[in-house]
N, C-alpha and C positions, 0 to 999 in steps of 0.2 A: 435569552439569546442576545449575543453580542450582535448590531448589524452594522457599522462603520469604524474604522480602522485606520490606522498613518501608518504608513513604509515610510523609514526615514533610514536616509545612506548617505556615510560618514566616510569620506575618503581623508582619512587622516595625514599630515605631514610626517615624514619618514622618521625625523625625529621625533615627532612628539606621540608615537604608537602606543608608549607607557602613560601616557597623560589623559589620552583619550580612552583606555580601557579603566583607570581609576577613576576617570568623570563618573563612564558610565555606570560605573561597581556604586561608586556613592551616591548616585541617583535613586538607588531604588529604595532607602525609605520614606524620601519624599514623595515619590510615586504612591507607596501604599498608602498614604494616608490621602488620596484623592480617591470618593468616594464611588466616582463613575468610571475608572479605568477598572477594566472587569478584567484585560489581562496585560501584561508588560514586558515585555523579550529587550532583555540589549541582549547583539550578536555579535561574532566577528564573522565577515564572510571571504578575509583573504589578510594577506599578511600587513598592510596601512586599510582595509576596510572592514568598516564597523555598520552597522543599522540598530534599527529600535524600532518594533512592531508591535502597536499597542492597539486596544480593542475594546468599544466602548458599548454602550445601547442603543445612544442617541447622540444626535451632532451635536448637541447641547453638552455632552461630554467630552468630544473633543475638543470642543471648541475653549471649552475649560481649560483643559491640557494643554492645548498648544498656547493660552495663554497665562501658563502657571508657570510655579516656580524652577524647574526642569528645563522648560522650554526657552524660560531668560535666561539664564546660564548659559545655556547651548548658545546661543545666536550670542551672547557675550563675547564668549571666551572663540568662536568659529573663526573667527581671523588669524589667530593664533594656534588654533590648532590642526586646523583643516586649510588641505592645498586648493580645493573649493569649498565654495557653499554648500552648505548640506542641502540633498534634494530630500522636501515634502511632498509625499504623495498621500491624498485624501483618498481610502477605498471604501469599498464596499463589501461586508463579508455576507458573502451567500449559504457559510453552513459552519457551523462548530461544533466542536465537544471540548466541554471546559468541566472541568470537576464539580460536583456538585456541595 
């Protein structure tokens, strides 16, 4: 069972909505090849807003993530591509069902 998790929300620049969805697209074989993200969502949740809801066992695996290679990228390129900061939020997941 997963039990902690980051909501991360991506308010993209109006131009750059195509730049931010290919980040996100090519993010994810870098993702799979971390061994502690047990699950990884990029989302869009409106027409310049994106997230990324990922899910780990232990903080020691987030903590991984947020200082891997994904997560330098992001905070690289965020100036650029985002009208703000991306908001981190560290949660807590209280129940799952993930494929066995």
């Amino acid at each position: 069972m997963v039990k902690v998790a980051l909501l991360v929300i991506l308010e993209a620049k109006p131009e750059k909505v195509k730049e931010v969805e290919d980040f996100l697209k090519s993010a994810l074989p870098t993702v799979q090849k971390e061994t502690e993200t047990t699950a990884w969502f990029a989302i869009r949740l409106g027409p310049t807003t994106f997230g990324i809801f990922d899910a780990f066992p232990s903080d020691s695996g987030r903590e991984a993530h947020l200082t891997g290679d994904v997560a330098k990228a992001l905070m690289a390129k965020a100036k650029d591509l985002f009208s703000k900061p991306p908001s981190i939020q560290k949660v807590d997941v209280l129940a799952d069902k993930l494929p066995k």
